[in-house]
Structure formats: structure tokens, C-alpha cells
N, C-alpha and C positions, 0 to 999 in steps of 0.2 A: 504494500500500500504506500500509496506517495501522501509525504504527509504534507498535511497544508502549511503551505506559509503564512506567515501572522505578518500585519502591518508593521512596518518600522516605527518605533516608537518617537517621539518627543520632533517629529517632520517640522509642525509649526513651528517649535521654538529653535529649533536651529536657519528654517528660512529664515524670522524675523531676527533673528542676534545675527545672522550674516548679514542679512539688510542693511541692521543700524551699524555693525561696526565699517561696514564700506562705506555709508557716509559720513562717518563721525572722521576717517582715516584721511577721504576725501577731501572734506570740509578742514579739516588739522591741518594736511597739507598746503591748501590751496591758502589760509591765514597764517601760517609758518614762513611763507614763501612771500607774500606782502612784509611781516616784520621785518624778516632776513634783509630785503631789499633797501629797509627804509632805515635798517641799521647800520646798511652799507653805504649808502647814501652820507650818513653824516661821520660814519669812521675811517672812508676808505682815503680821504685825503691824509688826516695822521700817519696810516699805516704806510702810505708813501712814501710822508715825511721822516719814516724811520728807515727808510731804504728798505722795506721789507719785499716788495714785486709782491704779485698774483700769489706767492705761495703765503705769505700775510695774510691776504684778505681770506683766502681759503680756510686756513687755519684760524680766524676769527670767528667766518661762518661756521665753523665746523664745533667749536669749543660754546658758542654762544648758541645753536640750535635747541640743548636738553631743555636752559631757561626759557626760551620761548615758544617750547612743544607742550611744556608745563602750564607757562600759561593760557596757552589758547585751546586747550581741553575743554574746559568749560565749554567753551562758547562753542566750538566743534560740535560737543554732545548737543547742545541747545540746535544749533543750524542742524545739525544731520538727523535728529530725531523729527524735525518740521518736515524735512523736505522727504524723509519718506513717508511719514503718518499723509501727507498731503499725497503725493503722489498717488499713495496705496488707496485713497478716498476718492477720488479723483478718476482713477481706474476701475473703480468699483469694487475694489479686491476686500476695501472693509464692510460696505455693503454682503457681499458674501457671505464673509467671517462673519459677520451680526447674524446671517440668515440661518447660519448653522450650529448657532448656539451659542458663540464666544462673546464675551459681557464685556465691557470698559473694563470690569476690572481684571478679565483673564489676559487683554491684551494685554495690561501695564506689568502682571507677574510674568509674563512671556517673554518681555523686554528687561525686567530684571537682572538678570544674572548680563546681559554683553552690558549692560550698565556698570554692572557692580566693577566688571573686569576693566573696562574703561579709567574709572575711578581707583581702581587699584594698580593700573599704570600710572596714576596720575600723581599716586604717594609715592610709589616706585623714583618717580621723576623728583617728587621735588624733597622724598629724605637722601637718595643715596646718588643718583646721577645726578643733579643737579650743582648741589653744592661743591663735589669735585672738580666740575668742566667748569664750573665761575672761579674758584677757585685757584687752578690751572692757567685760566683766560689769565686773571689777576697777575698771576707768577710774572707769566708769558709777558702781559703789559709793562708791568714792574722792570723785568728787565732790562724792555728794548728801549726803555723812556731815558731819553739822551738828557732830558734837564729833573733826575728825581727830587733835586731840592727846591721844585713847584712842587712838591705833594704836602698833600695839610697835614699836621700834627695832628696827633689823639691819645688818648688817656685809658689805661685800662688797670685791673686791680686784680692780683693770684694772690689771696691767702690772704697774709696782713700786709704786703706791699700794694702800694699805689704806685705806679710810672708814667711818665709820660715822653714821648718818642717824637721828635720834631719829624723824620720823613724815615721813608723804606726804600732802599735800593738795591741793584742786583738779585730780584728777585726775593728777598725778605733775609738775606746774607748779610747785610750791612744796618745799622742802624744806626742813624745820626741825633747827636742831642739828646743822648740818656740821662733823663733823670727819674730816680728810683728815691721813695720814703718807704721806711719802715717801720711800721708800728708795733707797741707789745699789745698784750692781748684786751688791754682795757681801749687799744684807740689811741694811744697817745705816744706823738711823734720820739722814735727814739734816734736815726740816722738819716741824714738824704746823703746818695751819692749824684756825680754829676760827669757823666763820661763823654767826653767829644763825639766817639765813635766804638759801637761794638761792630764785631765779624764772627762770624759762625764759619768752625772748622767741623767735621766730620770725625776728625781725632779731637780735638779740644773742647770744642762744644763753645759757646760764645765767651771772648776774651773784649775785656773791654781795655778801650787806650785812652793815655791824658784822664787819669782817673780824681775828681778830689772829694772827698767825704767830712763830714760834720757831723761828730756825734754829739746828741744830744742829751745833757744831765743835768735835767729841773734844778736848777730854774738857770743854768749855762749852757752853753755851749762851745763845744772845743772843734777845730779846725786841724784833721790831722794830716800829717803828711801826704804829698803828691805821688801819685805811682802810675808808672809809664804803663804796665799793663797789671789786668788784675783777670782771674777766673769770673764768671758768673754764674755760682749756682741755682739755674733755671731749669725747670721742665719743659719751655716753650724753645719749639723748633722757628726755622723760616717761616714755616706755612703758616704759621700762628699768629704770627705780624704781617703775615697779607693778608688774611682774614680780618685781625685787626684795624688796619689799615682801611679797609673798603667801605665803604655806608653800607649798612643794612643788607650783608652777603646771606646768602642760601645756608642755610645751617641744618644737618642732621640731625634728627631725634637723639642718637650718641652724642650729639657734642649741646648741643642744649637742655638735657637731664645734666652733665657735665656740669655745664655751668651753674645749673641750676643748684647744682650741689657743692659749689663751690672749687671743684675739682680741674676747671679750666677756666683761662683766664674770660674775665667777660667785659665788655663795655656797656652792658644793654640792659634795662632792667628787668627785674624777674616777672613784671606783669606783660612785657613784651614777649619776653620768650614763652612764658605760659600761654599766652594768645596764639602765638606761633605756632607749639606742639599741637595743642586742639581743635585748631583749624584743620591743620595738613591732615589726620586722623578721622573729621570729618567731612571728608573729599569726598568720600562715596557718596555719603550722608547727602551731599551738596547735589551731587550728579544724579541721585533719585529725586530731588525737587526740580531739577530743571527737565527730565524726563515728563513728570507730574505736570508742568506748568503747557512742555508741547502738546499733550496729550488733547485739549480739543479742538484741536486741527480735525480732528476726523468727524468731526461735526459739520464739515464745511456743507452746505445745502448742492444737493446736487447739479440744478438748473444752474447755481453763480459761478462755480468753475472758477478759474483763475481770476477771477474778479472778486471773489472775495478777499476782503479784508481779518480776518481770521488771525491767518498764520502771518501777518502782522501784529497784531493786538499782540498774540503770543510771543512774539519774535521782541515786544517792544516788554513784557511781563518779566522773561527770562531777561533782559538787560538792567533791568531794575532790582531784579535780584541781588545780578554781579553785583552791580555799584551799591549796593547796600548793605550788601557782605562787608562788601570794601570801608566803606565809611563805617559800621562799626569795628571794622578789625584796627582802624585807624585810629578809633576814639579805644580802644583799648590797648595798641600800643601807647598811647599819649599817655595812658592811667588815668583816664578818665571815666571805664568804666571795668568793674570785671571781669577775667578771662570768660570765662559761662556766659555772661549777659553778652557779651562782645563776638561771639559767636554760635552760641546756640536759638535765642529769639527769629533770628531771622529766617532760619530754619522751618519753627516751627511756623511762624507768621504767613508764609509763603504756601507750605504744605495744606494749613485751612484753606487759604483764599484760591490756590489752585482746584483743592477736594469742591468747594462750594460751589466752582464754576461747573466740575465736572456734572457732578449730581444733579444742578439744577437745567442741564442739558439732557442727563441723560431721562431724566421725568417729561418732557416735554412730550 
């Protein structure tokens, strides 16, 4: 006896997740490729000016693509989830699917998981690739910059020292204008040192030159001898003053628990980074509301056809999202609001007013 074949199971859900991931990939690309352009546009005269040729610009575009594949996820998910719920309406393909039993809400679980995996390239990107290739970029800039004593000062604090670092050259190897305070454990100033120049050896680890220190003994201070060179014992590599060095660089979950725990050096405050970690964590989080939000596109009336205004409204809902993400992530790095309040309301806020539109469509 021939035994019968049984349907393939889970057909729906693999059309639809291949659908959306071709337009989201589509859509990524197509906004990757405007950024890239428009970052070349204003970097490619510098990287000239450093004698770099074509292999410069390449190597720009090539280091600076993960940050801006990272950011235009969202909005990818958002465009590529419209154009095919629109299409698939359009063609009649959801008329079908309605006729045969499948609800608003089997399509959204359907579309769930090529979501979820979207979003979890999207943490992939911005805890582990990202902050490397910015990173890296940084090193890469760092080095080839023919005037590094244009770069700004910055302040950063490991343990009980405070330092501050007039500029970064060669790559994060050199440091000009070290000055280091050391405190004891109540806070209170006990040494500054003050070094023209540190350099980072591989065998020595950072030596500082032209060295002069002032130790401090309530309620004096003494002024001790000059020393041409002295050791530095530090836990911070190069990379850690180009990190340093950069405004508001890409940081991974490892190095911001780090700092968080005081364990690496930080410039940032801890309501910053805590906004930071629980943002990037709820990416997915993110990328099921802008799912939710395309989703009544397939409402579109069938007579209006591409005249409809629809998947505008939606197109203009999910933009409002972004930038409202954005302005509270920004009023909670500021410390003006709690990490929680700072990223999670908006969430929720959006999730209702998407559900409300949905339902009160689908009762009609």
C-alpha cells in the first residue's frame, strides 16, 4: 500500500516570513545605500586630504556600514512590512487568506517569528558588531589624522582616579597632557600627576614622560621631584582612549555592565548607560510594535487601490514612533527621566493605539 502523503506543514508561515524578510533586506539595502552615499559625500574630501585614494573611502564605507544597517532596521521592518501587507491586499491574496479562515490576528502570529529574527539581528548589530567597526573606524581615523592636536580633551574616572587627556594620537598609543588625581576612599584629593606625554609599548605597557606630581597632606602640599619617565599602572589599553575619546560611541552590553560596575573606565552617567542597555534589549520589543502599527494596511478598500491613503497614515504612525523612542531615550540620557519611563511607555502607548485601530477595523 502507498501511503498517503500529508500536507507540509507550517507553508503559510514560511511564505509570509520569506515575504517580509525580502522586503525588510530590500528596503535595508536600498536606505543603507542613500546613508553610505550621503556619508561619502561629506567624508570623502578629508579622506583625500589624508592621501588615502579609493582604498580610504572603501575602507570607510566598509567599517561605517554595521552602524548604519543598525540603524535603518527599524524603519526597513516598518517600509517592508507596508509594502507587502499592501501588495498582498491589493492582489487579493488577503482577501483569500480572510476567506479561508485566517483572523488579523493569525496573520500578525505568522509574521512573528521573521520579526523576532529581524530584531535579533538588530541586537546582534548594535551589542557586538557595531561597537567594534566604530571602534576600529575611530583607531583607523585616529591614526591617519595629520593635525591630532585638533582633537578635544575629555575627562574620564577608573576606581578612585579622575584624569583628564588633552588629545589621542596614533591610534590611542600616545596621549598628550596627562593629568591624573587620586583620591582615598572618602573623596578626598591625595596626589595629581601631570605628564606631557604617555606611549603605550606592548612590553611596557604605558610609560609616561616629563613627569611632575604633588602630593597632597591636609592641609599642605608638597611638590616632589621631576622624573623623565615613570610606569603607569593602568588596566586601560589604546582602545580604551579611543573609545574614550569619541562622543557617545557604540558600546556593548560587556562593557557597559562594566562600567556600570565600576570595572571600566566611564565618562557617561549610569542613567545613560542604563537607558542604553534596555533599549538595545528591547529591539525586538520595538520591531513587534512597528509590525502592529503596518498591520492595517490590509484594510485598504478594494475599489481605492493605490489611491489610498492608508499605508501613508501608517507609514507617517511608525515615524512617530521612531522619533518618540528617540526623544524619550534622549530625555533619559539627559537624566531627566528614568531608564523604565524612558523606554518602556512608548512601547506600551503605541501597542494600544495600534490594537484600537486594529479592532475597530476589524468590527466594521
Amino acid at each position: 500500500m502507498s501511503k498517503t502523503s500529508r500536507p507540509p506543514r507550517f507553508v503559510l508561515l514560511r511564505y509570509l516570513s520569506g515575504v517580509l524578510l525580502n522586503r525588510v533586506l530590500f528596503s535595508c539595502a536600498v536606505l543603507v545605500g542613500l546613508l553610505e552615499i550621503l556619508a561619502l559625500l561629506e567624508q570623502t574630501t578629508p579622506i583625500l586630504q589624508r592621501h588615502l585614494g579609493v582604498a580610504g573611502i572603501f575602507t570607510y564605507a566598509g567599517m561605517r556600514l554595521p552602524f548604519l544597517m543598525a540603524g535603518a532596521l527599524p524603519l526597513s521592518l516598518l517600509i517592508g512590512a507596508l509594502v507587502m501587507l499592501s501588495q498582498m491586499t491589493l492582489a487579493s491574496e488577503m482577501a483569500i487568506l480572510q476567506a479561508s479562515g485566517l483572523s488579523m490576528l493569525g496573520l500578525y502570529k505568522r509574521l512573528i517569528p521573521a520579526t523576532l529574527i529581524i530584531g535579533a539581528l538588530g541586537v546582534v548589530l548594535d551589542d557586538q558588531v557595531t561597537p567594534r567597526s566604530e571602534q576600529a573606524l575611530a583607531a583607523w581615523w585616529n591614526r591617519t589624522d595629520p593635525h591630532p592636536e585638533k582633537g578635544h580633551a575629555f575627562w574620564f574616572h577608573e576606581g578612585r582616579q579622575v584624569a583628564r587627556v588633552t588629545y589621542v594620537a596614533d591610534g590611542g598609543n600616545m596621549l598628550s597632557g596627562l593629568d591624573i588625581y587620586s583620591r582615598d576612599e572618602k573623596g578626598l584629593l591625595q596626589e595629581v600627576i601631570h605628564a606631557d606625554r604617555a606611549d603605550y609599548t606592548h612590553a611596557n605597557g604605558w610609560v609616561l614622560h616629563t613627569v611632575k606630581r604633588i602630593q597632597i597632606n591636609d592641609p599642605t602640599a608638597t611638590r616632589l621631584p621631576s622624573e623623565e619617565q615613570r610606569n603607569w599602572q593602568t588596566t586601560l589599553h589604546p582602545w580604551d582612549f579611543i573609545r574614550l575619546s569619541t562622543e557617545n560611541p557604540p558600546l556593548s552590553s560587556g562593557t557597559i555592565i562594566g562600567m556600570l560596575r565600576g570595572h571600566l573606565p566611564s565618562d557617561s552617567s549610569p542613567g545613560f548607560l542604563q537607558a542604553g542597555l534596555l533599549e538595545r534589549f528591547l529591539r525586538p520589543a520595538a520591531m513587534l510594535v512597528l509590525l502592529l502599527i503596518a498591520m492595517p494596511v490590509i484594510y485598504i478598500p478594494p475599489r481605492t487601490g493605490t489611491r489610498s491613503w492608508l499605508p501613508v497614515w501608517c507609514l507617517g504612525a511608525g515615524l512617530l514612533f521612531i522619533v518618540a523612542q528617540g526623544l524619550l531615550r534622549a530625555m533619559g540620557n539627559a537624566g531627566l527621566l528614568p531608564p523604565p519611563v524612558a523606554t518602556v511607555p512608548g512601547l506600551i502607548i503605541f501597542t494600544l493605539g495600534a490594537a484600537t485601530v486594529l479592532l475597530r477595523n476589524e468590527a466594521k
